[in-house]
N, C-alpha and C positions, 0 to 999 in steps of 0.2 A: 504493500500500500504506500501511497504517496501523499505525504502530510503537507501544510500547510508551507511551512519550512523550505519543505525540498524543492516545492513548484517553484516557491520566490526566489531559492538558488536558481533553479533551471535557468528558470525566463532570464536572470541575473547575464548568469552564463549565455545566454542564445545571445545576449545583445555583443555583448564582447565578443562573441565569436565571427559576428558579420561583422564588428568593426573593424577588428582586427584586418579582414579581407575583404574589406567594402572595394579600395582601387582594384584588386582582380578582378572584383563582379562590375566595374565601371567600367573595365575594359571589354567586357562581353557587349556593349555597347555596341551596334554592326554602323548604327547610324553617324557620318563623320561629323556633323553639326555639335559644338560646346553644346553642352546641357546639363540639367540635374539629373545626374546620371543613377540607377537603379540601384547599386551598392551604398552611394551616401545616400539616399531618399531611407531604402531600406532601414540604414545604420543608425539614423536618426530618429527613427521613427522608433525602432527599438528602444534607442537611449532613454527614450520618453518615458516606457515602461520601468526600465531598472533604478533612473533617480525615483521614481516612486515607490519600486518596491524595496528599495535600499534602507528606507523609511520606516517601513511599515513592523509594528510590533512583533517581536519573534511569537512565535502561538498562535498567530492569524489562523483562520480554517483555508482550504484550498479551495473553497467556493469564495475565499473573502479573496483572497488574492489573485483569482480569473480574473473580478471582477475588478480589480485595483490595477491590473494590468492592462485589460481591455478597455478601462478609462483614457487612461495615460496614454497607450497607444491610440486613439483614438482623435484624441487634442494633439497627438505629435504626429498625427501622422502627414508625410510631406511625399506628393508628389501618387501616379495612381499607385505604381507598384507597394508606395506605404500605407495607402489607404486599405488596397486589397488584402495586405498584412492585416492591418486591426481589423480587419471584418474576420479574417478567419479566427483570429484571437476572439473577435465578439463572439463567434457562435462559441469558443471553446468556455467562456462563460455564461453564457445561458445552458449549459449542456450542464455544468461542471455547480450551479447556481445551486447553495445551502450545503454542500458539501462539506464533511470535516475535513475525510482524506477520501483520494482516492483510488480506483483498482484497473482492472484493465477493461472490465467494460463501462467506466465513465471515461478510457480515454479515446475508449472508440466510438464512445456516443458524441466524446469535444471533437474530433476530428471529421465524424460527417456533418456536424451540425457547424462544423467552422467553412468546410467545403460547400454546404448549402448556403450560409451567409456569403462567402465569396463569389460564388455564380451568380445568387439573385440580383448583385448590386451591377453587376454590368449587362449591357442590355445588350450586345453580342457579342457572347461566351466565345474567345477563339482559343482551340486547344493546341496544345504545343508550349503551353508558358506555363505561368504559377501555378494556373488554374489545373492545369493537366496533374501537375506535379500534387497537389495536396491531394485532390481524387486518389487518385491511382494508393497516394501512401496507406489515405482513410482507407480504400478497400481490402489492401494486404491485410491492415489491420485489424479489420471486423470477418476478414479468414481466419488471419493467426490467433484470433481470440478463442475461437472452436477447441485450440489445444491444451487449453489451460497454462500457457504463461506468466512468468511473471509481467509485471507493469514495463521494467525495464529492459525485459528480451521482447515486449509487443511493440516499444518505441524504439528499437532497434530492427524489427521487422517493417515499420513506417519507414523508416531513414532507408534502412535496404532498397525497398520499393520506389519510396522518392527520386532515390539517386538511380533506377534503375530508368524511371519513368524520363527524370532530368536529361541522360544519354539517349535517351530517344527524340525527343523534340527536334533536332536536326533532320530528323525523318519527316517528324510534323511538318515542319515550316522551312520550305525550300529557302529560304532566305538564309534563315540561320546556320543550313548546312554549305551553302555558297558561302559563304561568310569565315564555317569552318570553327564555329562556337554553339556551344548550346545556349538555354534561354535565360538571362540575366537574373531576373525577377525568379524564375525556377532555383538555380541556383543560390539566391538570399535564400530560399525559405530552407533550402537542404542546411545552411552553414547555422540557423535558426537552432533549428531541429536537433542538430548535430552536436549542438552548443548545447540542448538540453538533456540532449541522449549522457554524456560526461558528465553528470550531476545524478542522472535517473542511476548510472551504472556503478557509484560512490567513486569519480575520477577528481572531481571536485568541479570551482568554479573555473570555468577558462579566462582568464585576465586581462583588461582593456588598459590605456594609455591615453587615448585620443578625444581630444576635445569638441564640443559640438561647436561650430560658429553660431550666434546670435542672428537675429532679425530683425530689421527694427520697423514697429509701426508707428508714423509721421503723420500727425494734425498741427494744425496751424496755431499758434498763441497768438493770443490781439498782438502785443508788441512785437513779434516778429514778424506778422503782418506787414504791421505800418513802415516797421524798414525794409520789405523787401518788395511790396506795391509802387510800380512806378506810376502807374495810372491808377485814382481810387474807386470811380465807379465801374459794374458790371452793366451794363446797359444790352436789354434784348426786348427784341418786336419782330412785329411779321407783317409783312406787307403784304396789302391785298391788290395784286397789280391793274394796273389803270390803261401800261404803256407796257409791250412785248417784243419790244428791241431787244437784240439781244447781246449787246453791250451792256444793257441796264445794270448788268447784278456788276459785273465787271467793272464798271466805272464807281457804282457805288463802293464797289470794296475797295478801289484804289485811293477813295476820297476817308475812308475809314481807317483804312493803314497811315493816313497823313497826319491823322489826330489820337490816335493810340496803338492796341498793339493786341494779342491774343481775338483778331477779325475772322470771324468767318462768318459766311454770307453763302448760304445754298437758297439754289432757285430752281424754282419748273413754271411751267406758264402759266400759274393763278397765283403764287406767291413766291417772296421771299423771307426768308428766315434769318434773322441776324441775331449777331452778338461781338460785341465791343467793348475794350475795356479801357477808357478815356476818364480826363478829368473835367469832361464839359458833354453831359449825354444830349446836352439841348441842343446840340449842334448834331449828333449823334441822328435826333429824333427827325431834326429837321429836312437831313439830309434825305431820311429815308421817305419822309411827306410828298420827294419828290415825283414818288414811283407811283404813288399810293397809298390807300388810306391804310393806316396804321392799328392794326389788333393785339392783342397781350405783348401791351409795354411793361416791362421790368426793369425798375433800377434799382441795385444794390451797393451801397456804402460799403467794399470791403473790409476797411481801416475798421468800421464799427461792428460789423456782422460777423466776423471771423471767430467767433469765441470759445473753439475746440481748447483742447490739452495735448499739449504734447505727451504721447505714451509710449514708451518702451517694453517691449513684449520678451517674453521670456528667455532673457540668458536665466533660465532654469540650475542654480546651482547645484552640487553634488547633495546639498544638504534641503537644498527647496522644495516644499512642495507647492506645485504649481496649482490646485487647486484652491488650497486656503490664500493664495497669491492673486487669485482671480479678481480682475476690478467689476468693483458696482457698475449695471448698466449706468448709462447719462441719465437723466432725469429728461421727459421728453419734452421736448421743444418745436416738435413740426411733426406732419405727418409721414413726410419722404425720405430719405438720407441715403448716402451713397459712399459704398467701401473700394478701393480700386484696386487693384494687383499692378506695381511694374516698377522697373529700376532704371535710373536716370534722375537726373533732379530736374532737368528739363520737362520730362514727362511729369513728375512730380508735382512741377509746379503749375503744368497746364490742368492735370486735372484739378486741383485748389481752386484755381481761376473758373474754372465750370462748376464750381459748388459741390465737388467731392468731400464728404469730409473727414475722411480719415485714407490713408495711404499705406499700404503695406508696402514693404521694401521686399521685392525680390518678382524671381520670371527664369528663364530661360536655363540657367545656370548655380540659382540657389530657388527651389520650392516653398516656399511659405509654408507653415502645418497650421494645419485645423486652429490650432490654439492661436496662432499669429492674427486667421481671418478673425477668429472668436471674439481678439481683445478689440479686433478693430471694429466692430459691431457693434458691441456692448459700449463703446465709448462714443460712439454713434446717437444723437440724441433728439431718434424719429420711431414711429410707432414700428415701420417701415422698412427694412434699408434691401437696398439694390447692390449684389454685392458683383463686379467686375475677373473673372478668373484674369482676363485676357492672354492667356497662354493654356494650351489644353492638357497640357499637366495638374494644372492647378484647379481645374474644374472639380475634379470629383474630392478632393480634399475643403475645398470651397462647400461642395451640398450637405457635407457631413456637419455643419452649423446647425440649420435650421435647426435638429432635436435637441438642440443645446442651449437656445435661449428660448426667450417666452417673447419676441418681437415678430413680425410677419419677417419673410425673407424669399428673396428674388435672386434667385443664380443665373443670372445671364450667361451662354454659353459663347461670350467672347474668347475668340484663340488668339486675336492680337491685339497690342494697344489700340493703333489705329481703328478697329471697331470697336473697343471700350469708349472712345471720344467720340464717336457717331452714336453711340447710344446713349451719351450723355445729352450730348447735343437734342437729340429728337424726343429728351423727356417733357412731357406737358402735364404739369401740377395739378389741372384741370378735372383728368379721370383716373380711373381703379388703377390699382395695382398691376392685375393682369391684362388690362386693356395696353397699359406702358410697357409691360414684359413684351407683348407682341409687336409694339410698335418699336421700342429700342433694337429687338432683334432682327426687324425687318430692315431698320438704319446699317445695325453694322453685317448686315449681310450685301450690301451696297458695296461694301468699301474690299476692293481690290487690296492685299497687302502683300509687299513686295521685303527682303530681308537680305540682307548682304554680309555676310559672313565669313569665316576661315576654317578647313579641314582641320578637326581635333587630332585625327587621327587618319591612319591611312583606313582606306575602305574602297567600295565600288559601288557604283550609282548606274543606275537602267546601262547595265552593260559595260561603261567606262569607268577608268579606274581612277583613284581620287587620292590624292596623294598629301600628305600632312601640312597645312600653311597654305594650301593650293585653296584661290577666292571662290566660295560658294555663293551662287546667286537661287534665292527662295522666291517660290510661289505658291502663296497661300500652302505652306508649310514643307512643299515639294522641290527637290533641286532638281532647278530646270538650266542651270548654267555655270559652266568653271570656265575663270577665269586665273588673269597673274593680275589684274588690277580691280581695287573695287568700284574704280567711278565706270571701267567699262564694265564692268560686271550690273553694276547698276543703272548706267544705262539700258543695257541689254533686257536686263526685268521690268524697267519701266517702261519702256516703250508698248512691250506683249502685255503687260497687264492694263496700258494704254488702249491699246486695239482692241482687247476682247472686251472689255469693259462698257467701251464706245465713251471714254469719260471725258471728263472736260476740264477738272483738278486734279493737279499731282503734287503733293504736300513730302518734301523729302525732309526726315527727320537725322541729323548725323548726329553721331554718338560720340562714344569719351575718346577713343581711337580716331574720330576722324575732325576735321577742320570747317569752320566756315567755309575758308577758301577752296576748299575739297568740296564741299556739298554745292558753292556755285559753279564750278566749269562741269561739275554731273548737271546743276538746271540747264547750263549753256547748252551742254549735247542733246539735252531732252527736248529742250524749245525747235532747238536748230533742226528736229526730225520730225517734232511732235507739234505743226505749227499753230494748232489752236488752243493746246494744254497752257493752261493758269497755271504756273510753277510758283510753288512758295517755300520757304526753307525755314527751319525751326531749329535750333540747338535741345533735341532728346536726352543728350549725354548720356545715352543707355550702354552699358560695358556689352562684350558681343560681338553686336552688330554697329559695319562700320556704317551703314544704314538700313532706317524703317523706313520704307516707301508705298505711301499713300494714295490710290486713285481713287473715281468717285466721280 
């Protein structure tokens, strides 16, 4: 039997055992794009569990301590492969729930009921990955239970089979066998398992060294507001057009760039939509009077209206627990409010400027966990909030919120910044929740995103091989182009996402690696090809990518 005790070691041990070899499992990685890669998502998501159960009073029952874990992991989990972790961990506590200790058929009831919580959360199961891998263990295991084993030769028979299932996935998924690696996420949950199996067998704890990086979630304080607002009012209307030249929106926006700064002006032939952030909106309003008559005018004091807190989300210490750490929701103050995912201060600071009010730090390269979104919500001070993944990693760790506070909550399935800012854009105060979910989704499904990048690693892409530092150019998440520069590179994607699109704006965002001077001889090629495209350029400062490119 396995006591309370022993489970808290285990889990203790799985976490150190993935940490330990989290860069091996990063490297199973086939995709050459930087990212938050499968072994730290994994490792961290663990870590989450063991400072909590590090904690926790020796004597605990082993139904207390599923349940302490399954928590933990839950609020840490970063990235899908971490989420699909604590879901298998969830069902292994609801399986294992009121338990003192337990035997080999409560761990074959935690293994199918964690394998059920794992499949039901994705909406198409592909086998060959994690998912294959815990099946396959749960079923050796609910055979080898027929023989009367001990506890610790039936999780020795899981591990067996795991690892047996894990060498097969190359078969599954031709990708992975091209590639000449099995499957990343498969292989976290074997070094998991295998970390608990050395504790079930009395070999002891396996021993970690490695520290988790921090997160930080970013609201805005009134006084750093007022030093960092060049322009103080937000000033937005719609115009309801009179005149359908088609210069109009164009000259408006060119006369709106002259008096402030954060302009965008989208138009179709019954309206225009604006938004400007100037220290004189009356000129603002006047300008747009000229198109036509003017409906839902908005103007916003930033200097005065800004009065978030700045919050720091969990460097979770060895000795912290993150729960009793947890902050009070805000006290509510509106109906609407808005959480955003992305890194860059540029980005940062545009979505501020659109009335986000709180900012996670992280995307592409570091995952935000559950807990990150969590503080950002609860510090969020609306009945409501709309939370932004904008990377589609960050999605499913994002929905895992909602059961965790008592606010309404809106996951928009944004996979890039650039449709996080269109769905801000297109929200209207006006009607429902789910009336806005459908229409911000329908904004950032508009928007073309283009990504300019550099090979992690060597790899090969639709046939061609791809060689480390070698310019990857992205389309809507796909590399469609290697280059040796990125402004060719990005011309190259902007143009094709130009074309297909049939667009009319191309908003180039460069990042911490690239230069003003770099982002305009990339607009100069774009104009020079693309002769009707509005080119505008924005400092993202997003680490990555040497550019996020915008169409629409």
């Amino acid at each position: 039997m396995i006591n309370g005790n022993t489970l808290r070691d285990a889990i203790i041990s799985a976490a150190n055992n993935i940490d330990n070899s989290r860069k091996a499992v990063d490297a199973l990685n086939i995709f050459p794009v930087p990212d938050g890669d499968t072994g730290t998502n994994m490792s961290m998501t663990a870590k989450a569990a063991a400072r909590e159960l590090s904690i926790l009073p020796s004597g605990s029952t082993a139904g207390d301590v599923a349940q302490k874990a399954a928590s933990a992991l839950l609020r840490g989990a970063r990235g899908n492969s971490g989420v699909i972790l604590s879901l298998i961990f969830r069902g292994f506590s609801k399986a294992l729930k009121g338990k003192e200790t337990i035997g080999t058929q409560d761990l074959v009831a935690a293994l199918a009921e964690g394998t059920k919580s794992a499949y039901g959360a994705v909406m198409k199961p592909t086998e060959g990955t994690i998912l294959t891998v815990v099946r396959e263990a749960s079923e050796a295991a609910a055979e080898a239970a027929k023989g009367s084993p001990t506890a610790a030769e039936l999780w020795a028979e899981a591990c067996r089979a795991g690892k047996e299932a894990l060498d097969k996935t190359p078969e599954i998924l031709p990708v992975l066998k091209k590639a000449g690696v099995v499957d990343a996420g498969g292989q976290g949950l074997m070094l998991i398992f295998e970390g608990m199996l050395s504790v079930f067998e009395g070999r002891g704890i396996i021993a970690s060294s490695t520290d988790d990086p921090a997160v930080t979630v970013k609201a805005v304080a009134p006084a750093q507001v007022n030093e960092e607002i060049k322009f103080g009012y937000c000033t937005e209307f719609i115009v309801n057009r009179t005149t359908h030249e088609a210069t109009d929106a164009l000259n408006l926006r060119s006369y709106l760039e002259s008096i402030g700064d954060c302009v965008v002006v989208v138009d179709d032939d019954e309206i225009i939509k604006v938004h400007v952030h100037s220290n004189d909106p009356g000129n603002a309003i006047q300008a747009g009077l000229k198109y036509g008559a003017l409906v839902n005018i908005k103007i916003d004091n930033m200097r005065y209206q800004h009065n978030s807190n700045v919050v720091e989300s969990a460097p979770q210490s060895e000795e912290g627990n993150s729960q009793e750490t947890m902050p009070k929701a805000a006290e509510i103050e509106k109906q609407f409010g808005f959480v955003a995912v992305c890194a860059g201060e540029g980005f940062e600071e545009m979505f501020r400027q659109l009335g986000v009010d709180a900012v996670v730090s992280g995307g592409q390269t570091m995952n935000p966990s559950t807990d990150d979104i969590l503080r950002a919500v609860l510090a969020t001070p609306a009945e409501h909030v709309f939370i932004l993944p904008n990377n589609k990693n960050i999605i499913m760790a994002a929905e895992q919120v909602a059961p965790m506070c008592d606010k309404g909550i809106s996951v928009l399935h944004t996979k890039t910044v650039p449709q996080g800012i269109a769905a801000v854009l297109s929200f209207d105060e006006t009607i429902s929740a789910d009336k806005n979910h459908y229409e911000m989704m329908k904004a950032a499904g508009r928007v073309g995103t283009g990504l300019i990048t550099f090979a992690a690693r060597d790899s090969e892409v639709n046939d061609q091989r791809v060689r480390k530092g070698e310019i990857l150019g992205m389309e809507e998440g796909k590399i469609t182009v290697l280059e040796k520069d990125p402004i060719q590179a990005g011309y190259k994607v902007a143009r094709r996402l130009y074309k297909r699109h049939q667009a009319s704006m191309v908003t180039i965002y460069y990042g911490a690696d690239s230069s003003e001077a770099q982002a305009e001889q990339l607009a100069e090629l774009i104009r020079s090809r693309c002769h009707d495209a509005d080119v505008s350029i924005i400092n993202g400062g997003q680490p990555v990518y040497y550019f996020t490119i915008a169409v629409e």
